[in-house]
C-alpha positions as CSV (number, residue, x, y, z in Angstrom):
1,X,-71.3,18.9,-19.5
2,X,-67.7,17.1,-19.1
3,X,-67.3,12.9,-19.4
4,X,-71.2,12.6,-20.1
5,X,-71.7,13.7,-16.7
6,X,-74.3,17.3,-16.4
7,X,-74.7,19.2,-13.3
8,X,-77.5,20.7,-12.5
9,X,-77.7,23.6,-9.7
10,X,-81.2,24.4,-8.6
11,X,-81.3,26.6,-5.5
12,X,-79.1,24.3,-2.7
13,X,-79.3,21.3,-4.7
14,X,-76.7,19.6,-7.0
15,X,-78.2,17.1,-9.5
16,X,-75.3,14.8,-11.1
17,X,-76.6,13.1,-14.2
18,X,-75.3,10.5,-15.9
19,X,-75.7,11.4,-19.5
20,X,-74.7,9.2,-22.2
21,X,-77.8,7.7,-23.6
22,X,-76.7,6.4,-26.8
23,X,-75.0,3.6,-24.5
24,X,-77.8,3.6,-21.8
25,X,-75.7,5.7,-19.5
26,X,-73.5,3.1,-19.3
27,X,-70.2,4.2,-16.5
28,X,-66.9,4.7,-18.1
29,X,-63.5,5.5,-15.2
30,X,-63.9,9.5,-16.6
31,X,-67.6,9.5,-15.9
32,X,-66.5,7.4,-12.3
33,X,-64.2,10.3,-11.9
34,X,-66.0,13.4,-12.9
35,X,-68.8,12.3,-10.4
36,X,-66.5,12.1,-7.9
37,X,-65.3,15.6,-8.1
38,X,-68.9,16.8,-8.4
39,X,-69.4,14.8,-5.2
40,X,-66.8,15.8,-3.6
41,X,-66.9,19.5,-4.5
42,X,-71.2,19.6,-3.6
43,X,-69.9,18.3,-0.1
44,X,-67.4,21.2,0.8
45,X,-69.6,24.2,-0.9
46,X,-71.9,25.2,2.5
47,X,-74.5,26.2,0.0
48,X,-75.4,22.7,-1.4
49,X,-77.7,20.9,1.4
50,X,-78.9,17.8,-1.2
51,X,-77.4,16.0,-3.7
52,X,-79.6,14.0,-6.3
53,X,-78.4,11.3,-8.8
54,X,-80.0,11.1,-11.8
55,X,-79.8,9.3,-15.5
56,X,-80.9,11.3,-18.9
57,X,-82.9,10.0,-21.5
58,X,-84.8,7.9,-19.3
59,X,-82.6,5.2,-17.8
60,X,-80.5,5.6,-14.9
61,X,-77.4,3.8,-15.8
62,X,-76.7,-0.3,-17.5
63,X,-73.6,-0.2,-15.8
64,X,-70.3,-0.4,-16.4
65,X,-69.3,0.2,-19.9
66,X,-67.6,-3.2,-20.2
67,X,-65.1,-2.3,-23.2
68,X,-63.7,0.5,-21.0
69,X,-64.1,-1.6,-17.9
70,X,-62.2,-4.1,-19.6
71,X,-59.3,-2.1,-21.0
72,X,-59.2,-0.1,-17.8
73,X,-59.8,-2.6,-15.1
74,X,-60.0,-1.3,-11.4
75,X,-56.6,-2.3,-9.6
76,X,-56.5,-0.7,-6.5
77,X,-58.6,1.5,-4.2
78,X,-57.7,4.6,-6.1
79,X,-59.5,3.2,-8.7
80,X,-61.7,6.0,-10.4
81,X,-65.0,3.2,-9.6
82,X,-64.2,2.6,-5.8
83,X,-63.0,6.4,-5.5
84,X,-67.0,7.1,-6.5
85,X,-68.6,4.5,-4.1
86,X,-66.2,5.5,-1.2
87,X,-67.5,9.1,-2.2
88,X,-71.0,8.8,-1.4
89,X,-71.1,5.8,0.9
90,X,-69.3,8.6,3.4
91,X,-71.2,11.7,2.0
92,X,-72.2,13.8,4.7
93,X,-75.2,15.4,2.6
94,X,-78.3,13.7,2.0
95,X,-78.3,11.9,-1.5
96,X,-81.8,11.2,-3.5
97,X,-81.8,9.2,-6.6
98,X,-84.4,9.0,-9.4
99,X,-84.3,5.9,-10.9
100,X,-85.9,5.6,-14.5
101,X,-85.4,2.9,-17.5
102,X,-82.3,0.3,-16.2
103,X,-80.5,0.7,-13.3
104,X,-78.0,-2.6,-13.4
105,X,-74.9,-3.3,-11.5
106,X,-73.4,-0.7,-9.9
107,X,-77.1,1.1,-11.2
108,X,-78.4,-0.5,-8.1
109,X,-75.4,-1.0,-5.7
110,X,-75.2,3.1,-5.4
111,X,-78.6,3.0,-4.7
112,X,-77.5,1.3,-1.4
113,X,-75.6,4.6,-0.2
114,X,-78.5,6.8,-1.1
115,X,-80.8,8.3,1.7
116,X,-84.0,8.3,-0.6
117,X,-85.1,6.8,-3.9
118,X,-87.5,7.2,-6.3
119,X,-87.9,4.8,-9.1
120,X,-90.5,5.1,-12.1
121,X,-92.7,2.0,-11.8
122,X,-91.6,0.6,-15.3
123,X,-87.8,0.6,-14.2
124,X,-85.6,-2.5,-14.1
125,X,-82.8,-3.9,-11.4
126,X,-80.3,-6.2,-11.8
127,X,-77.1,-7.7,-9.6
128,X,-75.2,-9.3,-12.7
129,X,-72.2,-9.9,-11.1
130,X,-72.0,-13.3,-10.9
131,X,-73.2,-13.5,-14.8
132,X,-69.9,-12.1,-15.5
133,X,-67.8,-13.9,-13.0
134,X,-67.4,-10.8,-10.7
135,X,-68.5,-10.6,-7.0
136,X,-70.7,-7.9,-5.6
137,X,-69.4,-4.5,-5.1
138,X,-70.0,-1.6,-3.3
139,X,-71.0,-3.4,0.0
140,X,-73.5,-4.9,-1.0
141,X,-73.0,-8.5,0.2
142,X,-73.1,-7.0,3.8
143,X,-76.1,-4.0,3.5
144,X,-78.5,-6.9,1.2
145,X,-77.6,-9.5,3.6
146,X,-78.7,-6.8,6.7
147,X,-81.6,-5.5,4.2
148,X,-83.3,-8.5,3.3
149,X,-81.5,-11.6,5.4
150,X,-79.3,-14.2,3.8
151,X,-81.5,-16.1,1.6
152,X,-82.8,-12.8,-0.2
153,X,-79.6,-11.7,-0.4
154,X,-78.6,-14.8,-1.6
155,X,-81.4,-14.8,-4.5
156,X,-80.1,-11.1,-6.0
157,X,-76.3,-11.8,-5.8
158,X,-76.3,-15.7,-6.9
159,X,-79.1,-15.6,-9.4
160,X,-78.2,-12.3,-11.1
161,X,-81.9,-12.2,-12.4
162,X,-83.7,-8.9,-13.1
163,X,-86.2,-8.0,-10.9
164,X,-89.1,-4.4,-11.5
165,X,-89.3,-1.5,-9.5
166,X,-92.1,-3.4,-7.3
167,X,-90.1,-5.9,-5.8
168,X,-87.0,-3.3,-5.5
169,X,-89.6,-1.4,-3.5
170,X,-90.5,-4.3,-1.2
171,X,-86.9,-5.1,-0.6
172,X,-86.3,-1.6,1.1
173,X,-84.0,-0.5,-2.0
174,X,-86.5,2.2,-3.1
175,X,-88.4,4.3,-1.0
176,X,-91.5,4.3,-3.5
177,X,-92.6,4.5,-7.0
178,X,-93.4,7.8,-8.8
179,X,-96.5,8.2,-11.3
180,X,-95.4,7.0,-14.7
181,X,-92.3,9.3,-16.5
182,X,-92.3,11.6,-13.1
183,X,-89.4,10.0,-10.8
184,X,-86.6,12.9,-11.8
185,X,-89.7,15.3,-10.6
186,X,-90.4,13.8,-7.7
187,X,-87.0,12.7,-6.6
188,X,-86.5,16.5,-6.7
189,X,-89.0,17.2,-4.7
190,X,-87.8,15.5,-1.5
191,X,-84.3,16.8,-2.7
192,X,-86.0,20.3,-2.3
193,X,-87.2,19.4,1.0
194,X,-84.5,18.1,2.5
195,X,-82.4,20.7,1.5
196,X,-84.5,23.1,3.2
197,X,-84.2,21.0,6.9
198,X,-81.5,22.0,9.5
199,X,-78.2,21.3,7.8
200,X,-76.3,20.8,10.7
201,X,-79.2,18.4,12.2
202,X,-79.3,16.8,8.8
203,X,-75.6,15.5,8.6
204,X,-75.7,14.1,11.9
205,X,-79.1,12.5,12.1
206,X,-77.4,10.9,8.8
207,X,-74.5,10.2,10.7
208,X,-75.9,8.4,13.3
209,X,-78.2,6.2,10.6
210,X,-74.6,5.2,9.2
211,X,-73.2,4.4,12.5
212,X,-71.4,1.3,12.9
213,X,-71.8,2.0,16.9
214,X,-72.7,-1.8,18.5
215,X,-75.2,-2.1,21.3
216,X,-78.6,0.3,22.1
217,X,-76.3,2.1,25.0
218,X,-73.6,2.8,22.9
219,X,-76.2,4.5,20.1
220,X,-78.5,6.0,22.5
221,X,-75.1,7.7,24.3
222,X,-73.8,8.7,21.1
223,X,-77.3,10.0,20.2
224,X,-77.7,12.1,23.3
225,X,-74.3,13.8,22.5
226,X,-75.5,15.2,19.5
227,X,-79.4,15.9,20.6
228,X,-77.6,17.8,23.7
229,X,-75.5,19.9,21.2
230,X,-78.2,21.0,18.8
231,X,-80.4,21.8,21.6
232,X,-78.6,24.0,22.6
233,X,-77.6,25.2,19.2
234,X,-78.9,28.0,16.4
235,X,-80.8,25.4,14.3
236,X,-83.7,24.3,17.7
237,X,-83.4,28.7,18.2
238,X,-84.4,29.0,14.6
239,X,-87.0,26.1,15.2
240,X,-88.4,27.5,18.4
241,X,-89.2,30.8,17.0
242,X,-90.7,29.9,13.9
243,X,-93.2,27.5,15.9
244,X,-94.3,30.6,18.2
245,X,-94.4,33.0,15.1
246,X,-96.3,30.7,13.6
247,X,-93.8,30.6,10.2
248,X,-91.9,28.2,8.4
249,X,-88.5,28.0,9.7
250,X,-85.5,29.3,7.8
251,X,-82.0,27.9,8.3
252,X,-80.2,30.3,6.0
């Protein structure tokens, strides 16, 4: 472990935990920038098909460590905090989170760039930003306001308030709600299966869900690119095989 960050290899997925519990896992610019490089390096090694994102001693992360954040304060886009977020809003690998204890702040705003979350049913969100005099980070003010529409949007980002892992399910944020202590375990689980799906298949059915493409010709054009190109591909081979051998298909 390096900057309170662990990572975890378990087959072809890469757990980053945030581990610094004595301060609730709260995100210093190292721990920004050693998830970064874990990021960045889980993207280019071919043998890591899932990423998960993960807190230890059951809380996800409180934030931003203010003290740091203070002496330290983001200037520019190279900034070791915008580096992260511009890390795995583009990540071509699939990214699951499991959400325990607090996730505040940026705790929920990376949520936003994940593909699938699991939160424990006792867990806790919060948008504080305007509470400190800050503005919402991360993107959030556009993906909220597409999420939810303006006036639930407007509710997290002007109010600040905490809301539980119920409502954070209702508002699309998390996928669902683990049994009681189990979201790490279960999170996993999808991070597992995922990571044993078509990789090539993977990245660009994530690609198109990312799209900024306008318009349902301009998507379905740009889908029929891609679905032409696997079909005739080693990934729908693999597939076909494995559904006339009866067998679980492998993708190497």
């Amino acid at each position: 472990m390096s900057e309170n960050i662990s990572i975890e290899r378990a087959d072809h997925v890469v757990t980053i935990r945030m581990s610094r519990p004595d301060k609730k896992n709260a995100l210093t610019g190292a721990m920004y920038t050693r998830m970064t490089e874990a990021t960045r390096s889980s993207i280019l090694d071919d043998s890591v098909r899932a990423i998960m994102l993960a807190g230890a001693g059951g809380v996800f992360t409180s934030g931003n460590d203010l003290r740091d954040f203070g002496d330290s304060p983001p200037v520019n886009a190279d900034s070791p905090v915008f580096q992260f977020l511009q890390t795995i809003s583009t990540c071509p690998k699939p990214i699951v989170a499991a959400v325990s204890g607090l996730a505040i702040g940026i705790g929920t705003t990376m949520l936003l760039h994940c593909d699938l979350v699991v939160a424990d049913p006792n867990a806790r969100f919060s948008l504080p930003f305007i509470n400190l005099g800050l503005v919402p980070e991360a993107g959030s003010s556009l993906i909220l306001s597409r999420m939810l529409g303006h006036a639930k949007a407007s509710e997290l980002l002007l109010l600040g308030d905490v809301f539980d892992a119920s409502s954070a399910e209702r508002f699309g944020i998390v996928n669902k709600l683990s049994a009681p202590g189990a979201a790490d375990v279960e999170a996993m689980a999808w991070a597992t299966t995922l990571a044993a799906k078509a990789p090539v298949a993977m990245r660009l059915t994530k690609a198109l869900l990312k799209s900024e493409t306008g318009g349902l010709s301009a998507r379905m054009a740009e889908e029929s690119v891609h679905f032409v190109s696997q079909l005739q591909g080693p990934e729908f081979r693999e597939a076909l095989r494995a559904f006339m051998e009866k067998r679980a298909p492998s993708f190497g």
